[in-house]
N, C-alpha and C positions, 0 to 999 in steps of 0.2 A: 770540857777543857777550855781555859780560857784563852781568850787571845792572844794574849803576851805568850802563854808557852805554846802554842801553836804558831806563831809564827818562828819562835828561836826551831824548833823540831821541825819548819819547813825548812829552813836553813840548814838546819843537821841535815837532813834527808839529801837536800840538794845535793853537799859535799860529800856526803859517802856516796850516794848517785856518781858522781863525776869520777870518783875515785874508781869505783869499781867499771865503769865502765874505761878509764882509762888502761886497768891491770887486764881487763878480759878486754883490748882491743884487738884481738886477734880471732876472737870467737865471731862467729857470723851474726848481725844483728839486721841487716837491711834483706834484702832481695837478692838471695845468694845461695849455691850451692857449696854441699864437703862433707867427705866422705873420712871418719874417723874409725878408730879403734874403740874399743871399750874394756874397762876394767870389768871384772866380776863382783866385785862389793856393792851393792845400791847403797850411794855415798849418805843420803838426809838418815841411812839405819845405821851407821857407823859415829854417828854425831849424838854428844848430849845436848840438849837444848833448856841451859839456864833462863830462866825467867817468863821461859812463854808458858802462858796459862790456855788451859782447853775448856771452852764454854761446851759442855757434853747436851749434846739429845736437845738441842732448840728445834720447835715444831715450828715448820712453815706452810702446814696445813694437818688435817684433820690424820689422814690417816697413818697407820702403824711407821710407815717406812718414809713417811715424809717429814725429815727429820734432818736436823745439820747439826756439825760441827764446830764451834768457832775456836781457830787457831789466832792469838793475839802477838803481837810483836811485844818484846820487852818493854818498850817506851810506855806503852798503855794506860792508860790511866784507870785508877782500882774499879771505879764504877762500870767502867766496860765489859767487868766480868758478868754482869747482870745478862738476864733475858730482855728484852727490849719490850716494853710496852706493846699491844697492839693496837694497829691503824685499821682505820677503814678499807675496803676493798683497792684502797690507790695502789697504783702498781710504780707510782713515777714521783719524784718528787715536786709538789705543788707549782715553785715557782722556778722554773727551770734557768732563771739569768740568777736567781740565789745561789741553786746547784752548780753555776760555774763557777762565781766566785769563792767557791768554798775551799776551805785549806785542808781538806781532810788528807788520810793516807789511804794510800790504793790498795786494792783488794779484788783478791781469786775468787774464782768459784771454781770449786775444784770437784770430777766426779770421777768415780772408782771404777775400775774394769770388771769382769767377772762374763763375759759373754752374754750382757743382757739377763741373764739369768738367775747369777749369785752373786757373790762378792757383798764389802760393810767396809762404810766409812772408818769404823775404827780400828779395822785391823792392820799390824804393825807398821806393817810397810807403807799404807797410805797416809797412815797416824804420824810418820815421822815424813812423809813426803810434806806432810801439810804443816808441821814444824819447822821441816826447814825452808819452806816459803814463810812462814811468820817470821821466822830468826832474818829474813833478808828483806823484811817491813814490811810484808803485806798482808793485810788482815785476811786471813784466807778459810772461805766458808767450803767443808767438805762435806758433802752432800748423799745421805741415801735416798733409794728411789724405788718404785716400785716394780716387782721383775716379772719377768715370763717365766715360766708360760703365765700362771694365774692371770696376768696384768702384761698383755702384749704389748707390740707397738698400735697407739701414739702413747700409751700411758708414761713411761719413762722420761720421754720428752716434754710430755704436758710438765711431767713432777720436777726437770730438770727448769724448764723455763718458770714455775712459780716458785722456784726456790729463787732465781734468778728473780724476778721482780720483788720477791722480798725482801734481797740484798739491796733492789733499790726506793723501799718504804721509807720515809722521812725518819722513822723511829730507828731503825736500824741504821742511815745513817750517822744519825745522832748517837746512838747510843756506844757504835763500835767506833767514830770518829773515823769515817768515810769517805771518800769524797766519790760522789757519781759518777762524775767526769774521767775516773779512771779505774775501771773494770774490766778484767781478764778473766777470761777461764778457760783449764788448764782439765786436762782429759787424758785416760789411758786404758786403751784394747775397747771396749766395749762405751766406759765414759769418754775416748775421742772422737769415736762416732758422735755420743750427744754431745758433748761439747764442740765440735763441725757443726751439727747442724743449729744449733744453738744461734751461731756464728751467722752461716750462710741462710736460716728464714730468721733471724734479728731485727730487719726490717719492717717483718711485719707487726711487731709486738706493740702496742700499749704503750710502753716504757721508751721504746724507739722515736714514736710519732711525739714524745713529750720531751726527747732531747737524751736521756738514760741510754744507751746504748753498750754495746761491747766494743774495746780497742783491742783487745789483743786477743792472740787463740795457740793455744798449745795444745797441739795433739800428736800424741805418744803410740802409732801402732795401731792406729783408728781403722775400722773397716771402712771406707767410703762408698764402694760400689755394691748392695745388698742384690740386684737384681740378679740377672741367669749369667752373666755376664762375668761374674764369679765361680760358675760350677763348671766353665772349662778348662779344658787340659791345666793352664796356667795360674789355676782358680785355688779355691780354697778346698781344704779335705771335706769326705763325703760327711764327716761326722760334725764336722763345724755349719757343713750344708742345713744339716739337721738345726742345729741350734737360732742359725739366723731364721730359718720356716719360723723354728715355732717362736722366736722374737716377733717375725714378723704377722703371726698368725694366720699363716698359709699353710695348706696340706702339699700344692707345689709351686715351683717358679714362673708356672706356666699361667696361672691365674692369680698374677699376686702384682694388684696395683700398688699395695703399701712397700712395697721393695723399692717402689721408684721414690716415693716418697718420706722413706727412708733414709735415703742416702745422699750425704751431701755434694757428690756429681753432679748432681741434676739442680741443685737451688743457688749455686754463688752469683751475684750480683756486685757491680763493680761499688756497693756500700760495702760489703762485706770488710770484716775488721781484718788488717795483717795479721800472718797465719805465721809459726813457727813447728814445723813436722819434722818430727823424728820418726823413722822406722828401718830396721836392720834389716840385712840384706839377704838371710837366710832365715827368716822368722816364719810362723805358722799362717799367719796372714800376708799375702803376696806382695813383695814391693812397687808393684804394678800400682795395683790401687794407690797407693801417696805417689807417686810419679805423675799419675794420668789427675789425678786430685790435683798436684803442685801447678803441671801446666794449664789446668782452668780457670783454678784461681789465678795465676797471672794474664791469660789473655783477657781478663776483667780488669786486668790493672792494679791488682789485690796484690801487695808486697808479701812472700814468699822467703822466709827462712830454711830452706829443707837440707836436713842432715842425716845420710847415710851410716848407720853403724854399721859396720863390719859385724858377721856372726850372727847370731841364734837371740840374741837379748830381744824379749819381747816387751812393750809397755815400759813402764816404771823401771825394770831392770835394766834401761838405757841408763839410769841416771848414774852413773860413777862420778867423781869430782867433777870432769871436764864438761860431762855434758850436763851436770846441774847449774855448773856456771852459765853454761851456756843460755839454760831457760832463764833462769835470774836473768841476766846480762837482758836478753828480749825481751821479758816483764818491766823491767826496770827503764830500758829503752822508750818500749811502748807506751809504758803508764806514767813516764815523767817521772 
């Protein structure tokens, strides 16, 4: 893309930027608690989405399920639609004072729920979750990953952070018209766990120590706490118990040091990126965990969006109109 129209599209971007965040300034976007209602419609499946294109089944590594999505903004330029050349093993872009001054546009990484176990980037709901993040500008990579049991934990997480350093390969930002400097990602039930932890060990990555990092974190219903710490009284059901074992590849809680490690309770650091948490009040994983999650991240100083829905809405099926805005509105926030 050349210069001239990257800079008029940074200028566009600015103005509907401002605009939208002026119409949604009532929606929470700093370090703030609220407790809403929700509609029953998951709003991005209700929407047709003219002009965004879906780059289907890009490999960001070898195996079957290590594979993305790319959802493009209308603005896009044709060549975008391509697969992207491959790089060398770089996980960061070379010259990192280049990556800042880049005009690119922001982009998700988005991963799909399914308890660790199941779920696919391309089914409907997440297909149109990740449309209607493109529809609101952001180049948004939706990611599959490898599951449990076959592929315990760390594997999921290994597949979620090299798709994450893929996103940030010279070629890929080139090729989707990028910008390093502002990347988010966006998780629900299962992918907000990885998308947490993602977040809270960031630090230690490759791409982090080279300047590439995460700024923003949306997590939809995320389990945070895997340890035993979950299986009481106020914990999660016996059958979900089951699921996190065999995620975590334990027979029980009692000898399972990957449960600590696991779970992003135990990793946030005051680098860690502003977090925006959704979870209902009556939902199958306990609203304890994003409560006791919300106050850690902030006594690290880690800015804190947390929004209570009222009701049973798990994951994804928070998102009705208001609270899609809402994530827009703190992607948009966050990522400039």
């Amino acid at each position: 893309m050349k210069s001239g129209r990257r800079t008029v599209l940074a200028l566009v971007a600015a103005v509907v930027a401002l605009g939208a965040v002026a119409s949604c300034s009532t929606d929470p976007v700093g370090d703030e608690n609220a407790t809403v209602t929700a509609d029953s419609v998951i709003y991005p499946l209700s929407l047709e989405y003219h002009g965004i294109d879906v780059v289907a089944d890009v490999p960001y590594g070898t195996a079957p399920l290590q594979r993305l999505d790319v959802c493009l903004p209308a603005d896009s330029a044709p060549e975008t639609t391509a697969t992207p050349t491959a790089t060398p093993s770089a996980t960061a872009t070379a010259d990192p004072a280049a990556a800042a001054a880049a005009t690119g546009r922001p982009a998700v990484l988005m991963i799909h729920g399914g308890s660790w176990s199941h779920g696919d980037k391309a089914t409907a709901a997440y297909r149109s979750v990740c449309k209607y993040l493109a529809s609101e500008g952001f180049v948004t990579f939706n990611v599959d990953y490898r599951l449990a049991p076959t592929d315990p934990f760390p594997a999921g997480l290994d597949d979620v952070r090299r798709a994450l350093d893929y996103v940030f390969r010279p070629a890929t930002l080139e090729t989707y018209d990028v910008d390093s400097q502002r990347v988010g990602v966006f998780g629900g039930s299962a992918g907000g766990n990885l998308a947490a932890m993602l977040a809270v060990t960031d630090h230690e990555s490759a791409a982090y120590a080279e300047g590439d990092r995460i700024r923003a974190v949306v997590d939809l219903s995320g389990p945070t706490n895997l340890t035993s710490r979950s299986t009481r009284a106020d914990g999660v059901s016996a059958s979900f118990q089951r699921k996190q074992l065999l995620y975590l590849g334990c027979r029980t809680y009692a000898k399972c040091p990957a449960a600590t490690r696991a779970s992003p309770e135990y990793h946030v650091t005051s680098d860690t990126a502003p977090f925006f948490i959704g979870h209902s009040t009556d939902e199958f994983i306990p609203l304890w965990e994003s409560q006791e999650f919300a106050a850690t991240l902030r006594s690290h100083d880690v800015p804190v969006t947390f929004v209570q829905v009222e009701g049973t809405a798990h994951s994804i099926a928070q998102l009705d109109e208001a609270m899609s805005r809402r994530v827009a509105t703190f992607l948009r926030t966050q990522l400039g």
